[in-house]
N, CA, C and O atoms as CSV, one atom per row, in Angstrom:
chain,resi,resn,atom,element,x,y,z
A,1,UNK,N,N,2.939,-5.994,-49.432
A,1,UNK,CA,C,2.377,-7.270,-49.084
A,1,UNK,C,C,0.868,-7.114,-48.880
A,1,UNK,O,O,0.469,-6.234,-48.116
A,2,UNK,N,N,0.200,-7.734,-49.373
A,2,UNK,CA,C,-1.552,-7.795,-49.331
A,2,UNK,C,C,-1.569,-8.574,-48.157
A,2,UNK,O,O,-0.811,-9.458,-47.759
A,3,UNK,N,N,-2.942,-7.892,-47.519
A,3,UNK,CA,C,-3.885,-8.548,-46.309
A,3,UNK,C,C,-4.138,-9.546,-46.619
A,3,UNK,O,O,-4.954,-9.713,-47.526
A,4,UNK,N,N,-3.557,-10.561,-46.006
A,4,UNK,CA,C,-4.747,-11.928,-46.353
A,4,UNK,C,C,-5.122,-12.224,-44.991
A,4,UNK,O,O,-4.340,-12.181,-44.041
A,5,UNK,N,N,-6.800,-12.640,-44.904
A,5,UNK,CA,C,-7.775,-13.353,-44.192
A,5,UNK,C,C,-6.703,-13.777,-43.296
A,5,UNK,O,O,-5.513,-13.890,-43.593
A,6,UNK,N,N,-7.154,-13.957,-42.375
A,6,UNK,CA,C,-7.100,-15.270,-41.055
A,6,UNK,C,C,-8.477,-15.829,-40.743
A,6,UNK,O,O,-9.568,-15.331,-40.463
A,7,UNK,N,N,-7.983,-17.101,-40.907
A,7,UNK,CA,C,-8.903,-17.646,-40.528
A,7,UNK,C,C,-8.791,-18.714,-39.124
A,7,UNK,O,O,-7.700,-19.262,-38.968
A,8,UNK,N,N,-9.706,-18.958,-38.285
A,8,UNK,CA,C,-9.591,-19.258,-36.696
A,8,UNK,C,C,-10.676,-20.200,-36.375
A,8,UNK,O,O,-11.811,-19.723,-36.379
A,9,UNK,N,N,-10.554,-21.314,-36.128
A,9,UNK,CA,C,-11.638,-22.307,-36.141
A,9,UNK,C,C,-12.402,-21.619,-34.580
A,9,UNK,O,O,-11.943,-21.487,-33.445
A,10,UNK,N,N,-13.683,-21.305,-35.160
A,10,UNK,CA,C,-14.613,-20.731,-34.131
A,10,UNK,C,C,-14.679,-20.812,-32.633
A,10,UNK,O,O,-14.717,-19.828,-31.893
A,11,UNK,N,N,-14.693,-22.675,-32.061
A,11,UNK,CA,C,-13.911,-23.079,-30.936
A,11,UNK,C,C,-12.676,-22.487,-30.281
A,11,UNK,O,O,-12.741,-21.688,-29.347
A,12,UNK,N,N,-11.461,-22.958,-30.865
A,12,UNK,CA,C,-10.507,-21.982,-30.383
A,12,UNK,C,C,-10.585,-20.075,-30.228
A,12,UNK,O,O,-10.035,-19.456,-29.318
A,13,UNK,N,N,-11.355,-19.474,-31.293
A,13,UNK,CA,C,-11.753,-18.156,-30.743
A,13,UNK,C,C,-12.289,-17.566,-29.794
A,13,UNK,O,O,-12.133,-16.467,-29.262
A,14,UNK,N,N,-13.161,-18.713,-29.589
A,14,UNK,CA,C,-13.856,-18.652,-27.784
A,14,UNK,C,C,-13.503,-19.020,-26.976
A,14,UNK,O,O,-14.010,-18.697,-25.902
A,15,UNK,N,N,-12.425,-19.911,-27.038
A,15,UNK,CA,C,-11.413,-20.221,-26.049
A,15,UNK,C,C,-10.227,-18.860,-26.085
A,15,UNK,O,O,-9.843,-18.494,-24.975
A,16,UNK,N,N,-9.769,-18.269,-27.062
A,16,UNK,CA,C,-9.033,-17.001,-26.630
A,16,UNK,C,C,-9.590,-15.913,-26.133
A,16,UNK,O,O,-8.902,-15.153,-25.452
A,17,UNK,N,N,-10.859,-15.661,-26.372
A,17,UNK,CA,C,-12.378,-14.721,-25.846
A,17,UNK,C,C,-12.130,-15.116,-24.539
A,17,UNK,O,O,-11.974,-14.131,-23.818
A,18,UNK,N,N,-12.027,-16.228,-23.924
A,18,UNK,CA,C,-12.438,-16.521,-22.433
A,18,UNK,C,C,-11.218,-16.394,-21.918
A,18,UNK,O,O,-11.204,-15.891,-20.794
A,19,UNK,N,N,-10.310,-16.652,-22.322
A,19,UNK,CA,C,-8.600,-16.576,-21.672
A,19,UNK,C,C,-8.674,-15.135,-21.638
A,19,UNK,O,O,-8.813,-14.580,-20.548
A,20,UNK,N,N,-8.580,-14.310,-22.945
A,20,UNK,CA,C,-8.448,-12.581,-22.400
A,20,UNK,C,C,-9.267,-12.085,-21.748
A,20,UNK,O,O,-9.100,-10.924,-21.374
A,21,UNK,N,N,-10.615,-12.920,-21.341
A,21,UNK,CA,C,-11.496,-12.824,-20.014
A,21,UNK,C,C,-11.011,-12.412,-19.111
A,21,UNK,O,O,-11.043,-11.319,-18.545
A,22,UNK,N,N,-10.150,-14.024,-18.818
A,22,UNK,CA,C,-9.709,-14.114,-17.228
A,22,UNK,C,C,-8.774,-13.602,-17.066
A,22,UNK,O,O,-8.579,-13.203,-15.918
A,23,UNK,N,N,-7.389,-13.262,-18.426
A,23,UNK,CA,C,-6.386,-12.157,-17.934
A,23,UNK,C,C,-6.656,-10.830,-17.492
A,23,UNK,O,O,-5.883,-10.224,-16.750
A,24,UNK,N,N,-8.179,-10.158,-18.103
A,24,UNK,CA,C,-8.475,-9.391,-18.253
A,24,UNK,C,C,-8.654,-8.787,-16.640
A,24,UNK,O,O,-8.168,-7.784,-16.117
A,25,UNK,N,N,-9.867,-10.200,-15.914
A,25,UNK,CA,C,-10.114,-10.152,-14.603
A,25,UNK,C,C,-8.962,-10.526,-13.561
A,25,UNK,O,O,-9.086,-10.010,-12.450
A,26,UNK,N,N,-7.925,-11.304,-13.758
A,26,UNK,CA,C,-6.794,-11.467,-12.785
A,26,UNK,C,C,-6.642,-9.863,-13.068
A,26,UNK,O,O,-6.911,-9.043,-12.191
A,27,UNK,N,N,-6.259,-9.547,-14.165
A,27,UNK,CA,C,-5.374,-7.861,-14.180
A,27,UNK,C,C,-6.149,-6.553,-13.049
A,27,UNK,O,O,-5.605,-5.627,-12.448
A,28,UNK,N,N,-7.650,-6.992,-13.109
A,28,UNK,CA,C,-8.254,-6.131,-11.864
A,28,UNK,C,C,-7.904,-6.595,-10.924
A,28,UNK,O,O,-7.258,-5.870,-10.167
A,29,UNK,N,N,-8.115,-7.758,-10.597
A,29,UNK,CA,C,-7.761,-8.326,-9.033
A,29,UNK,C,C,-6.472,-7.665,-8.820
A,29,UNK,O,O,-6.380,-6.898,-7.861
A,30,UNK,N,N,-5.256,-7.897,-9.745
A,30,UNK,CA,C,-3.978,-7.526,-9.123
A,30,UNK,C,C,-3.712,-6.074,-8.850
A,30,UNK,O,O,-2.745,-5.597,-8.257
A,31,UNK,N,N,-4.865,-5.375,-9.453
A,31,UNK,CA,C,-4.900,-3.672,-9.298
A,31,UNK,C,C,-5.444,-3.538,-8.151
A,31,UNK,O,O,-4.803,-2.784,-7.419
A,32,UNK,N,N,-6.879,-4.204,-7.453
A,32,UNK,CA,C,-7.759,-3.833,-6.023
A,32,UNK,C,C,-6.700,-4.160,-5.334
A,32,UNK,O,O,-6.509,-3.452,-4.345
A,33,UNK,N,N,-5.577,-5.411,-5.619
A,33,UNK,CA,C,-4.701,-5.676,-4.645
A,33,UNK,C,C,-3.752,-5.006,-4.184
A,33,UNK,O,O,-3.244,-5.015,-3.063
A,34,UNK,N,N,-3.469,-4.270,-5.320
A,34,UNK,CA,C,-2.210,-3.252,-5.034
A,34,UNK,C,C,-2.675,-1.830,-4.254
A,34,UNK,O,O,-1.951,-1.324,-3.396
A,35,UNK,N,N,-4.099,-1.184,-4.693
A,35,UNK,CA,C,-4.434,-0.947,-4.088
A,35,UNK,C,C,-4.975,-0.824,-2.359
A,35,UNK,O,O,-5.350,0.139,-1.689
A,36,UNK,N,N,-4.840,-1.984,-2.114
A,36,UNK,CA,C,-5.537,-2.265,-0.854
A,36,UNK,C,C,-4.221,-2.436,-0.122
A,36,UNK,O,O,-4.323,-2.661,1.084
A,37,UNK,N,N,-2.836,-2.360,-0.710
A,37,UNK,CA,C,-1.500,-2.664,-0.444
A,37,UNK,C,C,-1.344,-0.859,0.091
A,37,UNK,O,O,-1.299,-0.332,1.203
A,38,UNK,N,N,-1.311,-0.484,-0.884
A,38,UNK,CA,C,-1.122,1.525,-0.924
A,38,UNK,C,C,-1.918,1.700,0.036
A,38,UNK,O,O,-1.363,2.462,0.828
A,39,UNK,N,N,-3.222,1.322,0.510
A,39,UNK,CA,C,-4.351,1.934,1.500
A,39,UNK,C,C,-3.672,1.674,2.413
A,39,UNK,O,O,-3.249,2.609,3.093
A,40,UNK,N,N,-3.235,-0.054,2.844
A,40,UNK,CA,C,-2.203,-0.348,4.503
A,40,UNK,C,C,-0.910,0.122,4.359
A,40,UNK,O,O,-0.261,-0.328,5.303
A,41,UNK,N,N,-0.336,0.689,3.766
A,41,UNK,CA,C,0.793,1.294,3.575
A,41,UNK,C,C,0.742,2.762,4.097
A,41,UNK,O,O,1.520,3.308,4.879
A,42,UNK,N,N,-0.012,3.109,3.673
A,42,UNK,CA,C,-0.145,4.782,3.782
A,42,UNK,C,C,-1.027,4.892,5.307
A,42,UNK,O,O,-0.677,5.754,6.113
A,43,UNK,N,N,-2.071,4.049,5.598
A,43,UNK,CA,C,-2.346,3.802,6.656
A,43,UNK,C,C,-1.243,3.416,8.034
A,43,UNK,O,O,-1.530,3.480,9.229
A,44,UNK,N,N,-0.376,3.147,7.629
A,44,UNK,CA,C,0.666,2.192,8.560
A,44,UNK,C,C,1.907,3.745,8.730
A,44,UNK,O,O,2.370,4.101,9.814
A,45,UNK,N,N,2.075,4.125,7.987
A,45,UNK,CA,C,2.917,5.414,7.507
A,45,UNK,C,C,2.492,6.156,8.455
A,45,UNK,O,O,3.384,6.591,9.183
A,46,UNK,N,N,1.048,6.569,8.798
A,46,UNK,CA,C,0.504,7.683,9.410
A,46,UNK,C,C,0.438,6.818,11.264
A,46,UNK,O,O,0.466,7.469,12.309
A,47,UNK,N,N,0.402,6.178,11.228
A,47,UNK,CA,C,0.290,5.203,12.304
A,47,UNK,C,C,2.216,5.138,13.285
A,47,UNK,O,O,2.564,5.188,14.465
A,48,UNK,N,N,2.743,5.044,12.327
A,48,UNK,CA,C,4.200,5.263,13.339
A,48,UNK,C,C,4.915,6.560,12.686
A,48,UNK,O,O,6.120,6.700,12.474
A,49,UNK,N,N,4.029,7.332,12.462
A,49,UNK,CA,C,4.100,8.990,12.508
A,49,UNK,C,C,3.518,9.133,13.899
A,49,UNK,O,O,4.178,9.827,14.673
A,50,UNK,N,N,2.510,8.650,14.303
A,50,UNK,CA,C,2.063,8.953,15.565
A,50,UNK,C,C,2.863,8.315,16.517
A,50,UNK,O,O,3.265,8.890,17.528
A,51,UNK,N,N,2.990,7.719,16.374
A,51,UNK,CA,C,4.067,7.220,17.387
A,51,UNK,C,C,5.358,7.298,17.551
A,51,UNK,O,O,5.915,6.862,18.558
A,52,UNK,N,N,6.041,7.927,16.465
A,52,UNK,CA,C,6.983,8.555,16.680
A,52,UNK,C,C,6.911,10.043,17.340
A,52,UNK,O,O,7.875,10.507,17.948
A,53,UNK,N,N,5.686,10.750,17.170
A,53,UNK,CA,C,5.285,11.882,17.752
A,53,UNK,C,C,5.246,11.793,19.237
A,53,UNK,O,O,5.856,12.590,19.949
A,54,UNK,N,N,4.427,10.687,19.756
A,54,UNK,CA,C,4.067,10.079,21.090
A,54,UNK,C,C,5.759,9.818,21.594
A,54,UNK,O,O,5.959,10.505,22.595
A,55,UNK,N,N,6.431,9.396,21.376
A,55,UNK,CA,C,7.896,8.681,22.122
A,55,UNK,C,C,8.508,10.065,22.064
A,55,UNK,O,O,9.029,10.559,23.064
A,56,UNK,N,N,8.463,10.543,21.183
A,56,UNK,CA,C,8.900,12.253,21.276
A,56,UNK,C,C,8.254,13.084,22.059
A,56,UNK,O,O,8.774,14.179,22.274
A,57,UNK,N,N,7.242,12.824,22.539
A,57,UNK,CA,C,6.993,14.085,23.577
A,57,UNK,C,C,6.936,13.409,25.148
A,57,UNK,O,O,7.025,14.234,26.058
A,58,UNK,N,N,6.816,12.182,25.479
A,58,UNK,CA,C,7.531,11.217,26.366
A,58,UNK,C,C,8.974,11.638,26.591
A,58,UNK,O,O,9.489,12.001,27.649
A,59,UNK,N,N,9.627,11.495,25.170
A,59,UNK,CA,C,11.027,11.899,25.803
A,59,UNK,C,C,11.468,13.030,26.687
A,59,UNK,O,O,12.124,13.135,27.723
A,60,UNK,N,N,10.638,14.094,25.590
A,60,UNK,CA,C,10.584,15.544,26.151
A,60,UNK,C,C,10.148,15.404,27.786
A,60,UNK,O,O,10.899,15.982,28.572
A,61,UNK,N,N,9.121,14.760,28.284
A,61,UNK,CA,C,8.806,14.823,29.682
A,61,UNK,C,C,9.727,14.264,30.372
A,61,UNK,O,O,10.292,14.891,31.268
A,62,UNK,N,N,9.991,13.192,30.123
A,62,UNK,CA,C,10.996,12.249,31.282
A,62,UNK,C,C,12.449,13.061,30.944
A,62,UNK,O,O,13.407,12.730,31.642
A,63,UNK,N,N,12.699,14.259,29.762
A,63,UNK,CA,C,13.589,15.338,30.402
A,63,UNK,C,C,13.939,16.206,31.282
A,63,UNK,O,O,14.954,16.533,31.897
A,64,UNK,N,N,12.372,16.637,31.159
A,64,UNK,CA,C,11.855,17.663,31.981
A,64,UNK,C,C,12.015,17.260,33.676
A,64,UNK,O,O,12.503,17.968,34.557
A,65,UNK,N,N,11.434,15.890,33.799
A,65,UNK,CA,C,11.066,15.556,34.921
A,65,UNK,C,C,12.417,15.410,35.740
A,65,UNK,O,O,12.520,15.873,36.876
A,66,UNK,N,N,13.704,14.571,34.937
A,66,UNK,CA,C,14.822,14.295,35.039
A,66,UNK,C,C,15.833,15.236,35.261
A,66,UNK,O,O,16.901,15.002,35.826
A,67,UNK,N,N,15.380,16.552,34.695
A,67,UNK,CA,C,16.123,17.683,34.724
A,67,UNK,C,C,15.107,18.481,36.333
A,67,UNK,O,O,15.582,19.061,37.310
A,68,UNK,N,N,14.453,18.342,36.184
A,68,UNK,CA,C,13.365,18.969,37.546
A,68,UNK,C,C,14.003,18.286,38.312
A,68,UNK,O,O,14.473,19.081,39.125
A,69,UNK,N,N,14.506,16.689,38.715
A,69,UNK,CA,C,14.618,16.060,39.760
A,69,UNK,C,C,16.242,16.753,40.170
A,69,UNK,O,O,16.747,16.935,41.278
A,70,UNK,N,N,16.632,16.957,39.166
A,70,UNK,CA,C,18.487,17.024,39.463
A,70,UNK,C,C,18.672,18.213,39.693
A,70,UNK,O,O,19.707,18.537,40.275
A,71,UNK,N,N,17.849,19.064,39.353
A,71,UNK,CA,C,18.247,20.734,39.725
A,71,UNK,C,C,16.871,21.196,40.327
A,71,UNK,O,O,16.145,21.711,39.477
A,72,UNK,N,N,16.434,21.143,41.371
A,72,UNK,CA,C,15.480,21.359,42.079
A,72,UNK,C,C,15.050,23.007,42.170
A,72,UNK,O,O,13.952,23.530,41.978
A,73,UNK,N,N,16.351,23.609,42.539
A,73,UNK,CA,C,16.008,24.698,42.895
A,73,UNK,C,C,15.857,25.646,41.790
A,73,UNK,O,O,15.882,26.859,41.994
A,74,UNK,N,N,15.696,25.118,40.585
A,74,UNK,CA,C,15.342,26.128,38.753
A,74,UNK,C,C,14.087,26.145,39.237
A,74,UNK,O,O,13.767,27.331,39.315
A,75,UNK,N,N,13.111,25.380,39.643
A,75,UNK,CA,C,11.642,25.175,39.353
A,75,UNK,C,C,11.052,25.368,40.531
A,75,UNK,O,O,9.829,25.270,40.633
């Protein structure tokens, strides 16, 4: 089958020029977005890592303390 021409009335070409513009630019936006999704994510991750660390060594004390109060004479 031979190439034949297309031809595209000039108007409408610059109207598909400007549409794969703006898909072009939504497609970044939805990348900084996802991004900035992964940053509070991974941020938030490390955040009740700490606080699961914190309630864990709380626990550990109010063992300690609980076990100190009930058997006096270990300590």
């Amino acid at each position: 089958m031979e190439k034949m021409p297309v031809f595209v009335k000039v108007d409408e070409y610059d109207d598909v020029l400007a549409l794969m513009k703006t898909i072009r630019h939504k497609l970044d936006e939805a990348k900084e977005t996802l991004l900035k999704i992964h940053d509070l994510k991974n941020e938030e991750d490390h955040q009740l890592e700490q606080w699961q660390n914190t309630l864990e060594e709380l626990e550990k004390k109010v063992e300690f303390i609980d076990h100190a109060l009930s058997e006096p004479e270990q300590y």
